[in-house]
C-alpha positions in Angstrom: 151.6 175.5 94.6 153.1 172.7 92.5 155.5 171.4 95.3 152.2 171.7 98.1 150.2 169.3 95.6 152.9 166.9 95.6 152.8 167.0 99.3 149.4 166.5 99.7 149.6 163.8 97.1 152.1 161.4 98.7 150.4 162.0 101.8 147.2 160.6 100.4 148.6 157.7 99.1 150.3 156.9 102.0 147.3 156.9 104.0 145.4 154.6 101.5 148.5 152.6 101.3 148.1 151.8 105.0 144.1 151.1 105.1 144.9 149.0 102.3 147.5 147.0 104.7 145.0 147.0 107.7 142.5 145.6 105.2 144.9 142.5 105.6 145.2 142.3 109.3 147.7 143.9 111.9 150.9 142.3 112.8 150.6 144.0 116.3 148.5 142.7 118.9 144.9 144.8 118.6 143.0 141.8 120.6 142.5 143.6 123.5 144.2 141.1 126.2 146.2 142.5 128.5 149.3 144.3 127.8 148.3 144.7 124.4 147.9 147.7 121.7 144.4 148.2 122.4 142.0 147.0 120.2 140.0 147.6 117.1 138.3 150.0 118.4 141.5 151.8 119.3 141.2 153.0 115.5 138.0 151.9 114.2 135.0 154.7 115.2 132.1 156.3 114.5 130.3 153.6 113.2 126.7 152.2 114.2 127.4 148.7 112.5 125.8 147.1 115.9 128.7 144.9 116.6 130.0 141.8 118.7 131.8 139.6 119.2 130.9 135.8 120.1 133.6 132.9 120.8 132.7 129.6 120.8 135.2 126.4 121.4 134.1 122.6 121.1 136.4 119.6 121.2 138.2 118.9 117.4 135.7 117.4 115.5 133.0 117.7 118.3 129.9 119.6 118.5 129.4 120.2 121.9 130.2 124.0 123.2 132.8 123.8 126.1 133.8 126.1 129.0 136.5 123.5 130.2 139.6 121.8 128.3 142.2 119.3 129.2 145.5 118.6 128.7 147.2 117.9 125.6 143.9 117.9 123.4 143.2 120.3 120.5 140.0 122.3 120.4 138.2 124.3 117.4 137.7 128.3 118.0 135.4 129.8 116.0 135.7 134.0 116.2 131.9 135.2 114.9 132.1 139.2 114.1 128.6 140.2 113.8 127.4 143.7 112.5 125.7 145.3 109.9 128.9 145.0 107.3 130.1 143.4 104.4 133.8 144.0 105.5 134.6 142.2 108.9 138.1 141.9 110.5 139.5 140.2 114.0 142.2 139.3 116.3 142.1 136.3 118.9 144.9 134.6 120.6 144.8 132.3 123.9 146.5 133.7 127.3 147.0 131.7 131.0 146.2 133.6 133.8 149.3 134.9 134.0 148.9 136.6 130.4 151.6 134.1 129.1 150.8 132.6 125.9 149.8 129.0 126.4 149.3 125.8 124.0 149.5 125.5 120.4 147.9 127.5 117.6 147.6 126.5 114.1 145.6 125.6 110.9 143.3 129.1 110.9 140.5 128.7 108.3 140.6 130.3 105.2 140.9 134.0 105.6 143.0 134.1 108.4 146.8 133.7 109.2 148.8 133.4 112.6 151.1 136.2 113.4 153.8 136.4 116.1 153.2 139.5 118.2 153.8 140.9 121.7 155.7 137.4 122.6 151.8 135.8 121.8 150.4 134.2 118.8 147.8 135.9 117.0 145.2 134.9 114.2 144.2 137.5 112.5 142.2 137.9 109.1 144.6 138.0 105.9 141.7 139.5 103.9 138.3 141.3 105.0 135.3 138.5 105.5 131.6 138.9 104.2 130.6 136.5 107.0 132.8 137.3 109.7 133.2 134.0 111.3 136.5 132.4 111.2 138.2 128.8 113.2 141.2 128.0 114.3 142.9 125.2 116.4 143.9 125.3 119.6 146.1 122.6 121.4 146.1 122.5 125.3 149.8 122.5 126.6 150.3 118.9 128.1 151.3 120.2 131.3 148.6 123.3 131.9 148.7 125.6 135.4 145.3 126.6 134.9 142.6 128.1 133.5 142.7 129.9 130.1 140.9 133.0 128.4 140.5 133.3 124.7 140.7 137.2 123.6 139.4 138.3 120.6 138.8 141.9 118.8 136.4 142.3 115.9 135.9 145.6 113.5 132.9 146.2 111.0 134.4 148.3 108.8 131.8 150.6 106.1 134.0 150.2 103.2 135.2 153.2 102.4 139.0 152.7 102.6 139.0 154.7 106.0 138.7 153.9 109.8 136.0 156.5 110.6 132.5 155.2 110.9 133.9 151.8 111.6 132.9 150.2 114.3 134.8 147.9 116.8 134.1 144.9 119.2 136.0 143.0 122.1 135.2 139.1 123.6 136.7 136.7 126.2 136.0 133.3 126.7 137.4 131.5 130.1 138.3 128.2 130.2 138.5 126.0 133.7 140.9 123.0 133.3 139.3 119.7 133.5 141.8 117.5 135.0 139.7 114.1 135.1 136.2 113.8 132.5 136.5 112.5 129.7 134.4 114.2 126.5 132.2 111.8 124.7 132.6 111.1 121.3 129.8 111.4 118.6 128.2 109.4 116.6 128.1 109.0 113.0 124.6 109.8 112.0 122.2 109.8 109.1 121.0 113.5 109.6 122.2 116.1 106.8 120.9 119.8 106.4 121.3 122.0 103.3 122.2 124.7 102.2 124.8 125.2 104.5 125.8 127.9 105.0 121.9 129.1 105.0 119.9 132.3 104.5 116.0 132.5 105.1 115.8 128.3 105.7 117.3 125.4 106.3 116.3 122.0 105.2 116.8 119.1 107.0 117.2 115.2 105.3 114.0 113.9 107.3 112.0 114.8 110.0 112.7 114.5 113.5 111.4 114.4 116.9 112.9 116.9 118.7 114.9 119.8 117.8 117.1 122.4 119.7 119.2 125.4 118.4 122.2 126.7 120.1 124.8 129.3 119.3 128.6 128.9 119.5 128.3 130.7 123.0 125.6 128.0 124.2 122.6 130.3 124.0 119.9 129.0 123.1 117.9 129.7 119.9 114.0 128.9 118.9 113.9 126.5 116.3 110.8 127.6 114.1 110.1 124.0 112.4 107.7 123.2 109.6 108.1 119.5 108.5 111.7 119.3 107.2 112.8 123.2 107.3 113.6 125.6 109.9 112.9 129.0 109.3 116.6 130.6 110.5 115.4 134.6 108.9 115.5 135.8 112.6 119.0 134.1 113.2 121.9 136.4 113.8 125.0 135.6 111.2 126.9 133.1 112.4 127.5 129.4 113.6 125.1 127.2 114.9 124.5 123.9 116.5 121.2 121.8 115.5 120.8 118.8 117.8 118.5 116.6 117.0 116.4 113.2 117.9 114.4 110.9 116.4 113.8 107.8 118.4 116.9 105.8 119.5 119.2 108.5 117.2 120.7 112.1 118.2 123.2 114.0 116.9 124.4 117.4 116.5 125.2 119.1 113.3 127.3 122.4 113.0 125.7 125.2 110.5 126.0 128.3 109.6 123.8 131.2 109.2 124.8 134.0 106.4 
């Protein structure tokens, strides 16, 4: 009886001792592009989190969503895991149409870490995320063939050490290459908004004009304004692009929404 509770034992730890590493990231490829291990999901079930997955890319230090890049410059991707979860995890990495890793990848956000897996490289969280949104940069290879698609895998996890009632997500985000325009730069402007990251409202540094919300997708959100605040309750986690105008000014300011 002794030597079957020892058994039983080890075994238990073992398991934990590998939900505790997954916790962490994989360092296979779970992102769900082509040739790859599957995806979250391949593990993570049961669950009724309501997950997804959104990608969004802009120019570095731009504001503007994009679905085309060019060559040689480097681009933010932001990986937004939404889901009813205070334990959020996710795999992304960029592929050319002929599933060949393609450009550069470096400087995740805090969180997250590049792997090297399946001949690709993979960011991937390094420990679980409240907010589930994470960036990394991407840097277009100088001489591209074509388009590009981002692939990216997201898991709400429930937070009980195991993988059942867990639920997973998949994403993809195309590219076109743009071989000739030229992105605009933008301004320096005098608009701030606080808190940021927000919760029930954000508060902007004076009034304006006009005002448009937009997800990291590009879909577009109400803006529910009263003077200087924006109600952002009804707002799905994640980021967020306010543009705004007030006469001869406009800007866009990145947020995010916990």
């Amino acid at each position: 009886m002794r030597k079957n509770y020892i058994i039983v034992s080890a075994m238990t730890i073992a398991g934990a001792l590998i939900m505790m590493s997954s916790s962490g990231g994989r360092n296979d490829d779970r992102t769900g592009a082509p040739s790859s291990n599957g995806n979250c999901s391949s593990c993570h079930t049961g669950g009724i989190q309501g997950t997804s997955v959104n990608i969004g890319v802009t120019e570095k230090g731009a504001f503007t969503p994009l679905t085309s890049y060019q060559a040689g410059k480097t681009y933010t991707v932001t990986i937004a895991v939404l889901g009813a979860s205070s334990s959020k995890g996710f795999q992304s990495t960029v592929l050319d149409a002929s599933n060949i890793k393609t450009g550069t990848t470096a400087n995740p956000t805090s969180g997250s870490r590049i792997i090297s897996a399946n001949s690709r490289d993979i960011v991937v969280q390094s420990s679980p995320s409240l907010t589930g949104a994470w960036s990394f940069e991407w840097t277009a290879p100088a001489s591209p063939t074509g388009s590009v698609t981002i692939y990216a895998a997201g898991v709400a996890a429930n937070g009980t050490g195991s993988d059942n009632g867990d639920q997973g997500a998949v994403a993809t985000k195309s590219l076109t290459l743009d071989a000739g325009a030229k992105t605009a730069t933008n301004n320096l402007v005098s608009m701030q908004v606080y808190p940021n990251p927000c919760s029930d409202v954000l508060q902007l540094s004076k009034a304006a004009d006009q005002i448009t919300i937009t997800g990291i997708t590009g879909a577009a959100f109400p803006a529910d304004i009263s003077g200087t605040n924006i109600n952002t309750l009804n707002l799905p986690q994640g980021f967020y692009y306010l543009k705004w105008t007030k006469g001869n000014e406009t800007g866009t300011i990145k947020f995010q929404k916990n």
